[in-house]
VEXDOLUM-539371 format. One record per residue (C-alpha): x, y, z; residue number from 0. Coordinates in nm, 3 decimals. Example, Ala and Ser with C-alpha at 12.3 -4.5 7.8 and 13.67 -1.06 7.14 Angstrom:
<pt><u>1.230</u><v>-0.450</v><w>0.780</w><i>0</i></pt>
<pt><u>1.367</u><v>-0.106</v><w>0.714</w><i>1</i></pt>
***
This chain:
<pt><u>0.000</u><v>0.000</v><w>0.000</w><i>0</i></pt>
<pt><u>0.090</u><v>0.345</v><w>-0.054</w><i>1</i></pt>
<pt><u>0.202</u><v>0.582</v><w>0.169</w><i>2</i></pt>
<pt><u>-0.080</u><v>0.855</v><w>0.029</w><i>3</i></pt>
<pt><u>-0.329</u><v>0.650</v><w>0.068</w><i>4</i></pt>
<pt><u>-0.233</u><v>0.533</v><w>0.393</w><i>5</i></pt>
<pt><u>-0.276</u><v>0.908</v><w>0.487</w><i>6</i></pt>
<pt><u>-0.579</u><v>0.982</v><w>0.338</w><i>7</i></pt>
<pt><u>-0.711</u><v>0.639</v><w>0.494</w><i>8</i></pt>
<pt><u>-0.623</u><v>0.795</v><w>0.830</w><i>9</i></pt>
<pt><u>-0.740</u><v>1.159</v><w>0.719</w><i>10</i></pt>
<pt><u>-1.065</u><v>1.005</v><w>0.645</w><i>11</i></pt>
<pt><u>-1.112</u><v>0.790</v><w>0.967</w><i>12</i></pt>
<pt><u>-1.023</u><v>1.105</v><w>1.190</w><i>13</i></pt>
<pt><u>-1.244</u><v>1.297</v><w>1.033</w><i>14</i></pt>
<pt><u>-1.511</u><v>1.050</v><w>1.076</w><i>15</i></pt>
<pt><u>-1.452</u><v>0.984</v><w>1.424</w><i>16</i></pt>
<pt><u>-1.427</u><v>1.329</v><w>1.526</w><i>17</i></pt>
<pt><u>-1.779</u><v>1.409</v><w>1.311</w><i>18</i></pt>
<pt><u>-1.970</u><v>1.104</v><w>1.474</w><i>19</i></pt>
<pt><u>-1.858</u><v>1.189</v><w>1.833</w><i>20</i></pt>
<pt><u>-1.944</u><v>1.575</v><w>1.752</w><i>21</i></pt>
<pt><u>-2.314</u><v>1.521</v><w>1.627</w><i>22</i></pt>
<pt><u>-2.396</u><v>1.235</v><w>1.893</w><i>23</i></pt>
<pt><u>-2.288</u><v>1.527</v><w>2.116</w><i>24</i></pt>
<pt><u>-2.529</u><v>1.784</v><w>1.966</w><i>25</i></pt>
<pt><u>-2.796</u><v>1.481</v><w>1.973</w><i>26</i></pt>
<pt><u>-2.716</u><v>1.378</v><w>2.308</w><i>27</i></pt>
<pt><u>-2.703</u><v>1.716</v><w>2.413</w><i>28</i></pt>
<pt><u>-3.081</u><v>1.811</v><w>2.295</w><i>29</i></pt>
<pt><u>-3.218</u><v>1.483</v><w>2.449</w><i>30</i></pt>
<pt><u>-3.112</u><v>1.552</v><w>2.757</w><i>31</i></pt>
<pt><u>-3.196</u><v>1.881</v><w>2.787</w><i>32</i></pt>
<pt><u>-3.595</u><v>1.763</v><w>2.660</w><i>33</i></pt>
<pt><u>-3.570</u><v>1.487</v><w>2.925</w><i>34</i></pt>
<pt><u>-3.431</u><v>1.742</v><w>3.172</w><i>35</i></pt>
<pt><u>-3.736</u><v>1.973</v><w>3.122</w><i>36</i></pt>
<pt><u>-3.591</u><v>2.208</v><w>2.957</w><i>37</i></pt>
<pt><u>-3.815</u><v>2.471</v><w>2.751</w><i>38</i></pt>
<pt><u>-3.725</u><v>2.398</v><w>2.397</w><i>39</i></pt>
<pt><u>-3.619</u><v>2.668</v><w>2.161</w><i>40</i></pt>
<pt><u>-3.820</u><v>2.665</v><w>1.805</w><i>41</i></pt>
<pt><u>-3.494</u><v>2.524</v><w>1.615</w><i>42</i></pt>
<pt><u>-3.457</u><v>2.239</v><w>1.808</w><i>43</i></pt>
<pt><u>-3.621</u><v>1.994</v><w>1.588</w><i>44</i></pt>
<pt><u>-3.433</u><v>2.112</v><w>1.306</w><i>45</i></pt>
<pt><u>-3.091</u><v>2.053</v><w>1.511</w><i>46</i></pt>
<pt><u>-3.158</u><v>1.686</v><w>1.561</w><i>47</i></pt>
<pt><u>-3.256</u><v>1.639</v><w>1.237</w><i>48</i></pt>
<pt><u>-2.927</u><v>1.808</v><w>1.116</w><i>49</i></pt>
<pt><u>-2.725</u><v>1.600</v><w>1.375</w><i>50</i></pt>
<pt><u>-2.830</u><v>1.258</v><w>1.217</w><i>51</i></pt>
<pt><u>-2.789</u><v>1.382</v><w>0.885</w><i>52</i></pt>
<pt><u>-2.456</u><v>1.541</v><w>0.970</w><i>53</i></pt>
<pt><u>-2.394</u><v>1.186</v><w>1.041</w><i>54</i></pt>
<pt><u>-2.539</u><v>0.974</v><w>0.751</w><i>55</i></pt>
<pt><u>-2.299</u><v>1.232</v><w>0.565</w><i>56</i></pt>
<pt><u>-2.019</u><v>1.162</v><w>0.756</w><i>57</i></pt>
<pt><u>-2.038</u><v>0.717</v><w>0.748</w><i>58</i></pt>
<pt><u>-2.167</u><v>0.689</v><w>0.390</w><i>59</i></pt>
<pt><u>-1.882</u><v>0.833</v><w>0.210</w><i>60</i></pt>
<pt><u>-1.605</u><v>0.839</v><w>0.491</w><i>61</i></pt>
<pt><u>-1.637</u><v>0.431</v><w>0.547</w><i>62</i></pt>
<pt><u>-1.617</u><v>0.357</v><w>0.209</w><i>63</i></pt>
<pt><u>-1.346</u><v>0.611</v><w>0.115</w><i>64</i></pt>
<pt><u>-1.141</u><v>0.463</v><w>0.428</w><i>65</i></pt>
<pt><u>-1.140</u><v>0.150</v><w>0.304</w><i>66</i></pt>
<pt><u>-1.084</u><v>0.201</v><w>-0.059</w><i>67</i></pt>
<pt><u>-0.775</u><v>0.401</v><w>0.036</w><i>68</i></pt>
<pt><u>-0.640</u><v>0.072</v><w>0.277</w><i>69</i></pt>
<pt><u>-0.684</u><v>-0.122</v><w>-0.064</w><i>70</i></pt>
<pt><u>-1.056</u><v>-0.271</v><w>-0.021</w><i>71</i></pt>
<pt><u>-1.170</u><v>-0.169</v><w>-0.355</w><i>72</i></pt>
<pt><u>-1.428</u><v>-0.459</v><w>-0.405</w><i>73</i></pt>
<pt><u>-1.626</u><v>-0.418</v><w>-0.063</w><i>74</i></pt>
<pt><u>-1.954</u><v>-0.327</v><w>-0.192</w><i>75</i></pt>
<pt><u>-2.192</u><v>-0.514</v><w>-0.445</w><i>76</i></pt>
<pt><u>-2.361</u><v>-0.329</v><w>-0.669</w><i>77</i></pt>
<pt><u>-2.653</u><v>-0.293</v><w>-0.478</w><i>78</i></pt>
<pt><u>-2.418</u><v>-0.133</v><w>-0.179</w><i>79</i></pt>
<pt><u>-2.314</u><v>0.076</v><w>-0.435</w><i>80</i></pt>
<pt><u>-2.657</u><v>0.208</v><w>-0.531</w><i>81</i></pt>
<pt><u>-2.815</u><v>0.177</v><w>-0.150</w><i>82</i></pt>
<pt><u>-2.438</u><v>0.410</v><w>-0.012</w><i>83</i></pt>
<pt><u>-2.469</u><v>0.701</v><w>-0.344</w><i>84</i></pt>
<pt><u>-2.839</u><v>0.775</v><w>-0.287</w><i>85</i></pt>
<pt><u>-2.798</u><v>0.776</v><w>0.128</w><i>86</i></pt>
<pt><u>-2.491</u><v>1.032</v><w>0.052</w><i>87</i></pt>
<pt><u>-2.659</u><v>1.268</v><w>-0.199</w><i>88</i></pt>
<pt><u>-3.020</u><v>1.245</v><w>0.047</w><i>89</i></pt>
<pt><u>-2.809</u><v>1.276</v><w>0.367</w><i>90</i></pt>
<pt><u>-2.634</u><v>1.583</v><w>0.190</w><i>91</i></pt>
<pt><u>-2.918</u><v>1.759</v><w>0.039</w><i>92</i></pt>
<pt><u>-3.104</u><v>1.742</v><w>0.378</w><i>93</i></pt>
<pt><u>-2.775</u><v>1.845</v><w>0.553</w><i>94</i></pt>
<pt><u>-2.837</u><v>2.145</v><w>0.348</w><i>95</i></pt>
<pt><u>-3.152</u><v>2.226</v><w>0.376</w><i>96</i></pt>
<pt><u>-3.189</u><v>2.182</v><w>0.760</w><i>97</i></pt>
<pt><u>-2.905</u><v>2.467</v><w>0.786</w><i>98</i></pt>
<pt><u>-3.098</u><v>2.645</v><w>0.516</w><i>99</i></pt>
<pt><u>-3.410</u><v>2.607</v><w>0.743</w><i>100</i></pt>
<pt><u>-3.233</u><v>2.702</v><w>1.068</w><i>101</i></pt>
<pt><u>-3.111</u><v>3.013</v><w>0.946</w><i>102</i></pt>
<pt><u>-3.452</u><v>3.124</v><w>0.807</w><i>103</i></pt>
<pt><u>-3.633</u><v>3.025</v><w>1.154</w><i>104</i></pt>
<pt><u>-3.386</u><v>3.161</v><w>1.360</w><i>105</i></pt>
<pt><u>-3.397</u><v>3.501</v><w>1.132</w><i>106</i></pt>
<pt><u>-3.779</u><v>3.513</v><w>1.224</w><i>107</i></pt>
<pt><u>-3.758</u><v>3.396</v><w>1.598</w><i>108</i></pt>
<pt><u>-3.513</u><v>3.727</v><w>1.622</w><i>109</i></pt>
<pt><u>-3.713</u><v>3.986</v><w>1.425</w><i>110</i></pt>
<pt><u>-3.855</u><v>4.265</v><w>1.597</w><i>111</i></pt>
<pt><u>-4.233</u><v>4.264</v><w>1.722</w><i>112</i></pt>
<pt><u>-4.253</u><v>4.587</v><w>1.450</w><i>113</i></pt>
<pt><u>-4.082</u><v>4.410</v><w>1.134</w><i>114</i></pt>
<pt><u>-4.235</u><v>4.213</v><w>0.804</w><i>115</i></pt>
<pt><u>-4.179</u><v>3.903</v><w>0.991</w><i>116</i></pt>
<pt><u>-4.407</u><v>3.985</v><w>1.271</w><i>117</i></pt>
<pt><u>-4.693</u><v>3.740</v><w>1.186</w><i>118</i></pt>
<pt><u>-4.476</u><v>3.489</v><w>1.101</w><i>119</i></pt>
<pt><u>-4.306</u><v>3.506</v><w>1.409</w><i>120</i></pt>
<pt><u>-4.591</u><v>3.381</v><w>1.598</w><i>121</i></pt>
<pt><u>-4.637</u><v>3.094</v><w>1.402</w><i>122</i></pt>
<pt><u>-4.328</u><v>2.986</v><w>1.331</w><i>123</i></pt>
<pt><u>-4.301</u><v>2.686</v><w>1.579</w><i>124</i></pt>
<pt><u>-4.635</u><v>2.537</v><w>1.349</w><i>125</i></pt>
<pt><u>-4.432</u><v>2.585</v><w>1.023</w><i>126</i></pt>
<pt><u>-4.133</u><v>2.367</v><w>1.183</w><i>127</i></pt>
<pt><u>-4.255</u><v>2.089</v><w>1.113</w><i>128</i></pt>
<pt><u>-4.453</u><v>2.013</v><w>0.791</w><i>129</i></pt>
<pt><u>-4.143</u><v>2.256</v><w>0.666</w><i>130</i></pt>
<pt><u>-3.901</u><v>1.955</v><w>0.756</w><i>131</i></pt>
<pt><u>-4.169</u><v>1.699</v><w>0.641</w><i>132</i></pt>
<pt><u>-4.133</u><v>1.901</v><w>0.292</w><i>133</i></pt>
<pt><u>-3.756</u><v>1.910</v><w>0.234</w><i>134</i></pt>
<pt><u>-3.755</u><v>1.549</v><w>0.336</w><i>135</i></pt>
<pt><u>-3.995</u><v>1.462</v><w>0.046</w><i>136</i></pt>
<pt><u>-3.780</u><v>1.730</v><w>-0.206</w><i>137</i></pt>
<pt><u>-3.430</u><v>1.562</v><w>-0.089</w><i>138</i></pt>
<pt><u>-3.602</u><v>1.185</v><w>-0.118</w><i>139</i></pt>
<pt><u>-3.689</u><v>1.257</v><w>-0.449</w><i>140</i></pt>
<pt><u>-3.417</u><v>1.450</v><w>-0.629</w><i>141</i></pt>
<pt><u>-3.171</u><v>1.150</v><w>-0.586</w><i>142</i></pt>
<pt><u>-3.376</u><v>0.923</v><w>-0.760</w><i>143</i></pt>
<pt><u>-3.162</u><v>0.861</v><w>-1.072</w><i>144</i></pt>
<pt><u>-2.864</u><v>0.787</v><w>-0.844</w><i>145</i></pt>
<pt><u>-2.892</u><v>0.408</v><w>-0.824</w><i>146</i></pt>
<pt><u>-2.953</u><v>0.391</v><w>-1.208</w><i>147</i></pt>
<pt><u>-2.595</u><v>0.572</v><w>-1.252</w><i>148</i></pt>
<pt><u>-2.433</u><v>0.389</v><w>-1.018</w><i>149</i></pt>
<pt><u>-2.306</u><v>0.039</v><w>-1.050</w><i>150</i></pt>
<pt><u>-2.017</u><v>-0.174</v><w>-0.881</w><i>151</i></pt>
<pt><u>-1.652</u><v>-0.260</v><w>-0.974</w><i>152</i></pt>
<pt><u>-1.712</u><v>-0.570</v><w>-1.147</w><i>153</i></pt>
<pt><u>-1.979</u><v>-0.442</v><w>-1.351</w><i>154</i></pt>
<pt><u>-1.855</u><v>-0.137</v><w>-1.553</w><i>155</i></pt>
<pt><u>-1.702</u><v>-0.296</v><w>-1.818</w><i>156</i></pt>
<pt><u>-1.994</u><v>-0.237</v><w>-2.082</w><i>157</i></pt>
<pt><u>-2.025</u><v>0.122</v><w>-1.969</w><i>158</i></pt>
<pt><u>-1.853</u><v>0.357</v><w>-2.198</w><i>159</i></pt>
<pt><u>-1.782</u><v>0.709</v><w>-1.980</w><i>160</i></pt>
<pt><u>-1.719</u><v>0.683</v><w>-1.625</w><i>161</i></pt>
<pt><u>-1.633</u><v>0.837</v><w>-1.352</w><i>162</i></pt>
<pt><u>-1.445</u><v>0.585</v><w>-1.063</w><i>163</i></pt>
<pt><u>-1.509</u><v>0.614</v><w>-0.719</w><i>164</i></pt>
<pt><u>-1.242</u><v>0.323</v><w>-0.631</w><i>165</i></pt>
<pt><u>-1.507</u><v>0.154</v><w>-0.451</w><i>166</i></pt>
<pt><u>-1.820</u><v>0.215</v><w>-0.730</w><i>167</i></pt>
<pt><u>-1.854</u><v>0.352</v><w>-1.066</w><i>168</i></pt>
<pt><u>-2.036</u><v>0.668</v><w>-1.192</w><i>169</i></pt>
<pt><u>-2.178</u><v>0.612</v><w>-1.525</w><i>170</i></pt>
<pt><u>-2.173</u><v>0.952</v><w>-1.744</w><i>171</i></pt>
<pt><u>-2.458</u><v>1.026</v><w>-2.022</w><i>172</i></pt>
<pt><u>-2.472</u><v>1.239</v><w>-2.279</w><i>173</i></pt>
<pt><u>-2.423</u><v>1.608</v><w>-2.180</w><i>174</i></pt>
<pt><u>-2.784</u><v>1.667</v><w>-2.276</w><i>175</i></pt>
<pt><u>-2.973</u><v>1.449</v><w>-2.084</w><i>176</i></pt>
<pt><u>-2.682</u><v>1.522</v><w>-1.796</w><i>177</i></pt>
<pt><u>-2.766</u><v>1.863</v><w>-1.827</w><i>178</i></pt>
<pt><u>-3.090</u><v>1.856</v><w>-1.785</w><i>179</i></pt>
<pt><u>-3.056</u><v>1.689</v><w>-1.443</w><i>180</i></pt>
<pt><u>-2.736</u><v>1.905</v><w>-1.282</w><i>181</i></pt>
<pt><u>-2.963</u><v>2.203</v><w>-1.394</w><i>182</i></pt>
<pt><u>-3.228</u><v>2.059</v><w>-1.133</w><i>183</i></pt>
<pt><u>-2.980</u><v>1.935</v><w>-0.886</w><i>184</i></pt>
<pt><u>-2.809</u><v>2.272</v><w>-0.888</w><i>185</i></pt>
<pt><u>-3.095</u><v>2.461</v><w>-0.851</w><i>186</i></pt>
<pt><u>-3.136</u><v>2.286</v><w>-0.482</w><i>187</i></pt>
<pt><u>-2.778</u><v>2.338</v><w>-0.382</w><i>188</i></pt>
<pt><u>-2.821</u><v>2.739</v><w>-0.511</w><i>189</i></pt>
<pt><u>-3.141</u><v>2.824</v><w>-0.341</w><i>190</i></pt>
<pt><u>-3.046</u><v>2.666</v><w>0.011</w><i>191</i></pt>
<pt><u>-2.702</u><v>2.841</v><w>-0.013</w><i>192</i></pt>
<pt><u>-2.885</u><v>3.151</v><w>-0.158</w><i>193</i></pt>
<pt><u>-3.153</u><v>3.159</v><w>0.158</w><i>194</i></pt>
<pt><u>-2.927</u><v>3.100</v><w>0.399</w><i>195</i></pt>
<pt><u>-2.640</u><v>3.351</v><w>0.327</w><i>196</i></pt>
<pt><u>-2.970</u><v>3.585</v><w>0.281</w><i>197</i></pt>
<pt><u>-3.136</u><v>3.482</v><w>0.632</w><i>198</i></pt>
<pt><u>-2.802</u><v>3.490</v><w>0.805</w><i>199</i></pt>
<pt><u>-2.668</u><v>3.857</v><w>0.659</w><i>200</i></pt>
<pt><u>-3.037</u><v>3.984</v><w>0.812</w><i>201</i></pt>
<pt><u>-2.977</u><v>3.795</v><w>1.127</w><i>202</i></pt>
<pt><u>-2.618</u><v>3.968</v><w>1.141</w><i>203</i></pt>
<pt><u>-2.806</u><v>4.333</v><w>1.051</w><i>204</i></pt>
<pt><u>-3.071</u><v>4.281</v><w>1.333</w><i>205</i></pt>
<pt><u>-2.820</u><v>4.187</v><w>1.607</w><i>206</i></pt>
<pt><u>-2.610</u><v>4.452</v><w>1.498</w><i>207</i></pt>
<pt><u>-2.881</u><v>4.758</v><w>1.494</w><i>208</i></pt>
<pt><u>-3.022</u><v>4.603</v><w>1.844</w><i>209</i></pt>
<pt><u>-2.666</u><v>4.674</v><w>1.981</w><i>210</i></pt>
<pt><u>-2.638</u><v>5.020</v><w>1.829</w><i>211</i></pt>
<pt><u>-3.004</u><v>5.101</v><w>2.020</w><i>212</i></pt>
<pt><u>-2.843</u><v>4.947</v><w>2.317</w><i>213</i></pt>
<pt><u>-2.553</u><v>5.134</v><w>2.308</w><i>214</i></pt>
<pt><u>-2.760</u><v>5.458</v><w>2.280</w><i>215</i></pt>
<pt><u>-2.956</u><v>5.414</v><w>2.569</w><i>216</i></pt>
<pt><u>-2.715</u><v>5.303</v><w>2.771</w><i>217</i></pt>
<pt><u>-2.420</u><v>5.573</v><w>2.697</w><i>218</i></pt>
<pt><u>-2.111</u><v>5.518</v><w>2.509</w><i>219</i></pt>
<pt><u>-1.941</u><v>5.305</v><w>2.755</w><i>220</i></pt>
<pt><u>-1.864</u><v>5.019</v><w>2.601</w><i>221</i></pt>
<pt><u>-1.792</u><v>4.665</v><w>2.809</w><i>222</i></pt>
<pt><u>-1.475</u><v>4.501</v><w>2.760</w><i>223</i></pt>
<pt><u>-1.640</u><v>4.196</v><w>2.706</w><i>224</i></pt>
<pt><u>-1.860</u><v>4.134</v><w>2.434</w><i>225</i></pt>
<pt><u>-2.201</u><v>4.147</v><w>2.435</w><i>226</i></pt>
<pt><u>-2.423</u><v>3.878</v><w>2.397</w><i>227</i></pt>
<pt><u>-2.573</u><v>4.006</v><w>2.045</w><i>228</i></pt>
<pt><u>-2.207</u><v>4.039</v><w>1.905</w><i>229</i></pt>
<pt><u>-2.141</u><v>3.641</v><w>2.035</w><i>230</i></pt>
<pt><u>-2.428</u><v>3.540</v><w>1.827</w><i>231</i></pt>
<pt><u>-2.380</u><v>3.750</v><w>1.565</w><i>232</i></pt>
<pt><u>-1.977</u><v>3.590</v><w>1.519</w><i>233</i></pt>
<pt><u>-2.129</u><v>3.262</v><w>1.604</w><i>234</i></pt>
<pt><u>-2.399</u><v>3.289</v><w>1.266</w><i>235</i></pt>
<pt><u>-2.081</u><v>3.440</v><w>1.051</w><i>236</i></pt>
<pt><u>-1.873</u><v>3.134</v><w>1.170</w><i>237</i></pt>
<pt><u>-2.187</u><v>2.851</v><w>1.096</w><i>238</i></pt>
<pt><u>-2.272</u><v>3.025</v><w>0.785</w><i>239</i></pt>
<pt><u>-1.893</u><v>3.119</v><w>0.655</w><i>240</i></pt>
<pt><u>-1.807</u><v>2.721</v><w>0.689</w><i>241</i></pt>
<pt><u>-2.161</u><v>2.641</v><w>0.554</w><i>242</i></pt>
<pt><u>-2.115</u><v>2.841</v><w>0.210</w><i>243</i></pt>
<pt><u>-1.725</u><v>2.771</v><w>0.193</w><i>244</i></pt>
<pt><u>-1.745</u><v>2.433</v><w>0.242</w><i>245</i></pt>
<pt><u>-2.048</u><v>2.373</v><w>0.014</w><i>246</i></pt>
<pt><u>-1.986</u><v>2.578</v><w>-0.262</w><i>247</i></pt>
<pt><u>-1.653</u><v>2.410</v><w>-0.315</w><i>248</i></pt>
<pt><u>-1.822</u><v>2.064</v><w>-0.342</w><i>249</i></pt>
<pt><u>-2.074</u><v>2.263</v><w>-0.592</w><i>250</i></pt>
<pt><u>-1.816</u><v>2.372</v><w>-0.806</w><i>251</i></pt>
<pt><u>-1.644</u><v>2.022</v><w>-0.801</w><i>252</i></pt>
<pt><u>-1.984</u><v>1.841</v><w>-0.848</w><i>253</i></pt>
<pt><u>-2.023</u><v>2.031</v><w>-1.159</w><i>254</i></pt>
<pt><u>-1.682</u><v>2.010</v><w>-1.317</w><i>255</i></pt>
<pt><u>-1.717</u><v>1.608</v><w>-1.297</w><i>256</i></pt>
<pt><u>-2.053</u><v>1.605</v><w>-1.424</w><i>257</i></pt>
<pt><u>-1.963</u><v>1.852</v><w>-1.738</w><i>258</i></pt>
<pt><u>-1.641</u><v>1.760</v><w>-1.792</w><i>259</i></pt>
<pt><u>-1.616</u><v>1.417</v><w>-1.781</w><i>260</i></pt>
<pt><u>-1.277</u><v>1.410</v><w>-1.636</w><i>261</i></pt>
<pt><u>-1.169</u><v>1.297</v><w>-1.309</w><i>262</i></pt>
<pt><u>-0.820</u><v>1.333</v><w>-1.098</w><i>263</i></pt>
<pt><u>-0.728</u><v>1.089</v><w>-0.786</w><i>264</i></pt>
<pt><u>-0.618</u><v>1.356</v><w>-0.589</w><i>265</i></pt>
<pt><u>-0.943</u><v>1.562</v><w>-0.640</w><i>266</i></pt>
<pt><u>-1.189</u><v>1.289</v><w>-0.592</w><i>267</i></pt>
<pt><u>-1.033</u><v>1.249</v><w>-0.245</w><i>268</i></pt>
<pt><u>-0.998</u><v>1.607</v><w>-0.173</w><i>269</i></pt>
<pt><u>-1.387</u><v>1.634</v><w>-0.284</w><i>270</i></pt>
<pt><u>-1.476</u><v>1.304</v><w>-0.033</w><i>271</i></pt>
<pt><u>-1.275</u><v>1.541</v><w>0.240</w><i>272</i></pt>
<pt><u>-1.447</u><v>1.859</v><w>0.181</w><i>273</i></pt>
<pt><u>-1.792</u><v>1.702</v><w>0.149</w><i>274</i></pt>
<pt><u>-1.775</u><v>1.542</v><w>0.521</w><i>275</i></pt>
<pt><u>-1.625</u><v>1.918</v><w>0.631</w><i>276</i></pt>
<pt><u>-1.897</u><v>2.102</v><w>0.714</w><i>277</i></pt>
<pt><u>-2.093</u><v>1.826</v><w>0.879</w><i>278</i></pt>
<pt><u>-1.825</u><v>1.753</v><w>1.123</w><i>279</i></pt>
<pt><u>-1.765</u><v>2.112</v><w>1.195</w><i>280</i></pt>
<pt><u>-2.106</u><v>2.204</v><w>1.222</w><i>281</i></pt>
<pt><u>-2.229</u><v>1.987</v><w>1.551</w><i>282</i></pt>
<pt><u>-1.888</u><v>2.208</v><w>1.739</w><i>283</i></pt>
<pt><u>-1.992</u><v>2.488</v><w>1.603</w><i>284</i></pt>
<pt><u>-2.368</u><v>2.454</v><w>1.728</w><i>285</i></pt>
<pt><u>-2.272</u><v>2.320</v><w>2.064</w><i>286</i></pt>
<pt><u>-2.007</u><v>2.627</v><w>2.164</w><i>287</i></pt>
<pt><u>-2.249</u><v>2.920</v><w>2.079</w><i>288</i></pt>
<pt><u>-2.581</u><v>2.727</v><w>2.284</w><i>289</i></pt>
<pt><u>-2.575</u><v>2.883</v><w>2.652</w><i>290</i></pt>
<pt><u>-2.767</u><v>2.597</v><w>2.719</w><i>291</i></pt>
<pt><u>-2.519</u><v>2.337</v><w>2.726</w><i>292</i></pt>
<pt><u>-2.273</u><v>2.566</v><w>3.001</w><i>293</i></pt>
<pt><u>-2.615</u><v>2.562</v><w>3.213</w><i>294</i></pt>
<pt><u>-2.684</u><v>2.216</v><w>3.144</w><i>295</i></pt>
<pt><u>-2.290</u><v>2.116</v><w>3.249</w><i>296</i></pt>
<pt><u>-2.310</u><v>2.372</v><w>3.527</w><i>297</i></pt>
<pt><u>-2.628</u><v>2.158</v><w>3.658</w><i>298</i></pt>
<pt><u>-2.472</u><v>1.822</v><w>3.645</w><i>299</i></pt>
<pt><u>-2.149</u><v>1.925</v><w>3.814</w><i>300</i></pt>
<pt><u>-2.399</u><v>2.062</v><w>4.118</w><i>301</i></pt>
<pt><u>-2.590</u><v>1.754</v><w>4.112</w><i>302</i></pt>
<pt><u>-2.284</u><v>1.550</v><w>4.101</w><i>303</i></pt>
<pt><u>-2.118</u><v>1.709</v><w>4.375</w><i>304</i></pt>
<pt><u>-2.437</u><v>1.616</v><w>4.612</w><i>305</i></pt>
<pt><u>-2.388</u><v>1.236</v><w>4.571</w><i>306</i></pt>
<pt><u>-2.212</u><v>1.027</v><w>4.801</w><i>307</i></pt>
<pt><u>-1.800</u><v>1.060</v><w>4.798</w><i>308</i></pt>
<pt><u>-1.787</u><v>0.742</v><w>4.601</w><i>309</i></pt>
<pt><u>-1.950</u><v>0.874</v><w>4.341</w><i>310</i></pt>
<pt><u>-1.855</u><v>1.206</v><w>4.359</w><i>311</i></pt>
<pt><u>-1.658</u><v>1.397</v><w>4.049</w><i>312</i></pt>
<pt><u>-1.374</u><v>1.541</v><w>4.193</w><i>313</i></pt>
***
């Protein structure tokens, strides 16, 4: 074996280790605060759903791309092939969406009493739901062609144009009828990064004009420490920064395959890297700018500290 590949072999199980253990906290983390009787926030439901498809993400394209860089190219069948392409593309286009989703609720759950978003700020906690139902149904169904494009090792020997995974083959059509389909695909991918980079710039321009009216009233003084608007406000820039960077990259690569035809080793695993990125990022991300989980930590360390010495965290 290679010396790359042993490195990208252990690039690629870090990665998915550290991802897995990062969304089962955020998962984890939600659970126990609904068990603990904690009043849930309106995003909540949106933030498990993201942490289990952070995660599908994460183990359909990291486990195969871990061990087809340790030399086990023939591991899946061809319906393994099919059954791990369409998870990965679902998994990612609801990845996607739920962040797309969070940063439109959250933009509403912030607006002032006196904006446009006023009546849907009231109902926003109803629209959760059947909004999640919805890009469920939109992500189930975009994939669908996946498993007809997508084939085994052993099998790709009739196919003509194709674009090797190491572990499964890509077949390519005609640019036409390819076309057709990235135009549809891409139109997904645009309008979720679109929405979000728009929901998250208005989040960042109420926070900021709430602090400038804060500032007013309250003199010039300024704390030394930062405020709790500005904390969100470089918490949304750092979730949606990684989001679109992250994203847009594996756009770009997505379409240079698919038009193209052409495919490089070294960007094929570079794209497998970048694609798992943002969900294992994410999860950290969520986790460090929720006050909820210091409470929640603060809580059990009190609790733990009125047990019995045996059991007692020192």
């Amino acid at each position: 074996m290679a010396s790359l590949d042993l490195k990208y072999a252990m690039i690629f199980l870090f990665q998915m280790l550290i991802g897995i253990l990062g969304n089962l906290s955020l998962l984890y983390h939600h659970m126990s605060l609904y068990l603990s009787g904690y009043r849930s926030k309106t995003t909540d439901l949106i933030l498990r759903h993201l942490s289990l498809t952070n995660s599908l993400v994460i183990l359909s394209r990291g486990i195969p791309e871990t061990m087809a860089a340790l030399g086990w190219t023939h591991i899946l069948s061809d319906f393994g092939c099919k059954l791990v392409f369409y998870v990965h593309r679902l998994a990612r286009g609801m990845t996607m969406g739920n962040t797309c989703l969070l940063s439109i609720f959250q933009a509403i759950t912030i607006s002032p009493m006196n904006s446009r978003w006023a009546e849907l700020k009231a109902k926003a906690a109803k629209y959760i739901g059947p909004s999640n139902m919805l890009c469920w149904i939109l992500n189930i169904l975009l994939p669908i062609r996946v498993p007809e494009d997508v084939t085994d090792k052993c099998n790709n020997k009739s196919l003509s144009k194709t674009l090797d995974f190491g572990y499964c083959v890509f077949e390519l059509h005609a640019k036409d009828t390819d076309s057709l389909y990235i135009i549809l695909t891409s139109t997904h991918d645009i309008l979720c990064l679109g929405l979000t980079a728009w929901a998250s710039g208005t989040m960042v321009s109420i926070l900021c004009r709430h602090k400038q009216r804060v500032q007013h009233i309250h003199g010039t003084k300024v704390s030394p420490r930062s405020s709790p608007e500005v904390r969100a406000a470089q918490s949304i820039l750092v979730l949606v920064t990684t989001f679109v960077f992250f994203y847009a990259f594996s756009f770009i690569v997505h379409i240079y395959f698919a038009l193209s035809h052409k495919t490089t080793w070294w960007l094929m695993n570079i794209s497998a890297l970048i694609n798992a990125c943002f969900p294992t990022v994410s999860p950290f991300v969520l986790l460090s700018c929720d006050r909820r989980v210091s409470r929640f930590f603060l809580v059990c360390t009190q609790r733990c500290k009125q047990l019995p010495h045996p059991f007692r965290i020192a």
